[in-house]
N, C-alpha and C positions, 0 to 999 in steps of 0.2 A: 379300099386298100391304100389309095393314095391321100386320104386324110391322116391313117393308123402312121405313116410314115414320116407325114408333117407334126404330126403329135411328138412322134420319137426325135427328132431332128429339132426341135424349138422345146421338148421335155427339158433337158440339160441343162441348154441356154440359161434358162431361166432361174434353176436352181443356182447354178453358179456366178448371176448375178443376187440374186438373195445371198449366198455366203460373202461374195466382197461387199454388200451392202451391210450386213452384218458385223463384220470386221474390220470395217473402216470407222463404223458407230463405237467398237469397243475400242477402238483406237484414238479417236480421241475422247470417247470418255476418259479412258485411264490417262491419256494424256496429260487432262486437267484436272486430274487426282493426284500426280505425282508429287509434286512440290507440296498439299498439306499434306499428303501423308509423310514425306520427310520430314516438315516441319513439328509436324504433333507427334512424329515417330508409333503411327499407327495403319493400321492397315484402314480401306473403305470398299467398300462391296456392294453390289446390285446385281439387278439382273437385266436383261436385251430380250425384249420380245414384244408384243405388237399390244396398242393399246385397246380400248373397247370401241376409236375408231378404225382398227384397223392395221393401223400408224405403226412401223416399227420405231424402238426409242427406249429409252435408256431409263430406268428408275432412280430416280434420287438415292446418290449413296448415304449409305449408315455406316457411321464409325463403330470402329471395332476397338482391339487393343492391339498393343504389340506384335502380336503371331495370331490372332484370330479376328473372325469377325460374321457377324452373321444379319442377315437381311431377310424379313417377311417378303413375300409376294404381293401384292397389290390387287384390291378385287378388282373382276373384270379386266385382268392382264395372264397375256398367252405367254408366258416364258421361252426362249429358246437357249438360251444362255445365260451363264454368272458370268459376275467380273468385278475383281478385285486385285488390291494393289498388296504390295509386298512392305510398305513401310519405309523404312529408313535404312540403310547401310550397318547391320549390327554384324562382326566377325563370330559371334555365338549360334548365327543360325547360317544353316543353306539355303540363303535366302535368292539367289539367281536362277532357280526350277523352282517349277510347284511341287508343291508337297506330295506325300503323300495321300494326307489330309485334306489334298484340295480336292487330288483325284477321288477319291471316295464321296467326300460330298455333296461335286455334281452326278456322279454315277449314281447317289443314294435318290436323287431327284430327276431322271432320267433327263439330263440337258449334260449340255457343252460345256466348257466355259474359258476364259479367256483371264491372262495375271501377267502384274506388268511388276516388274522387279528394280531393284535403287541401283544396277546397272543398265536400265533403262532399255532390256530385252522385254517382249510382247510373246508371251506364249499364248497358243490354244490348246486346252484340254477336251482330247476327242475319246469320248466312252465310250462310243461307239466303236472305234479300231482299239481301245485299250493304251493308249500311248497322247504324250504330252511333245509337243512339237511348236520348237520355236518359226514364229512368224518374222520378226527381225531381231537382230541381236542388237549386241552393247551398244549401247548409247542413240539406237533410232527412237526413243522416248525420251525424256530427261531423265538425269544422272541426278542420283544422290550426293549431296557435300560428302569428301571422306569415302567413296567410294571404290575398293582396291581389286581389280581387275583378277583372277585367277587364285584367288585365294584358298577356295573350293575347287583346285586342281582346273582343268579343262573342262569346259561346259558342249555337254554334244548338241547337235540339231533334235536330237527325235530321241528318248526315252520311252521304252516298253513301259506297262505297269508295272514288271516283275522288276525292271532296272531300276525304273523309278524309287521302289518299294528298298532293291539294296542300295543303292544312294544313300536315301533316308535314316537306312539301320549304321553305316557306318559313323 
């Protein structure tokens, strides 16, 4: 009984050093993704998950284009999460939450993922609870040149999918 109990009380610990472990790896990846992706005005994308020694660690991103982008898996690599940047500062798109589109296409691959926007907010997308939730906001990333604050009205902390979803259609 008093091992079952040690189990429970160090279970948690542990995960929730793997999540900031994790989140600190997408953090600065996207970090040093920001600046070419503003500069190419393209999005870059990869994925977070443990290599065939074990290692968690980040895939070499793949360019994309403007508003899309898309990345293989790597043999003998355990995924836990995407992540990917937002591009450049364009007033045409909503570009300071993830998409729609982004939330669907980790959920289509059942992982997480993580997207860092030319206001230079860090979200994680959990498909798991259904909801996109920022990690810090404006400007704890770099900023996009040209970057205009509220243009897309107010930006919340935490979007449902269904909110997400009307966001997107307005």
């Amino acid at each position: 009984m008093t091992r079952f109990l040690w189990v429970l009380l160090l279970f948690p610990a542990n995960l929730w050093a793997q999540d900031l472990a994790e989140m600190e790896l997408a953090r600065e990846t996207l970090r040093a993704l920001q600046a070419p992706s503003f500069a190419k005005r393209r999005e870059y994308c990869g994925f977070i998950g443990y290599d065939a020694r074990g290692v968690l660690t980040a895939t070499d991103p793949s360019p994309g284009t403007q508003a899309t982008c898309y990345s293989e898996i790597p043999e003998n690599f355990a995924p836990v999460a995407s992540y990917h940047t937002h591009g450049a500062f364009d007033v045409g798109y909503i570009n300071e939450v993830p998409s729609d589109t982004d939330y669907r296409s980790d959920a289509a691959l059942y992982l997480n993922g993580y997207v860092s926007t030319p206001g230079g907010r860090l979200w994680y997308v959990d498909t798991r609870n259904r909801e996109v939730r920022q990690i810090c906001g404006v400007a704890c990333l770099p900023v996009a040149p040209g970057f205009y604050k509220g243009l897309n009205g107010e930006i919340q902390e935490v979007y449902s999918v269904e909110e997400l979803m009307r966001l997107m259609e307005d």
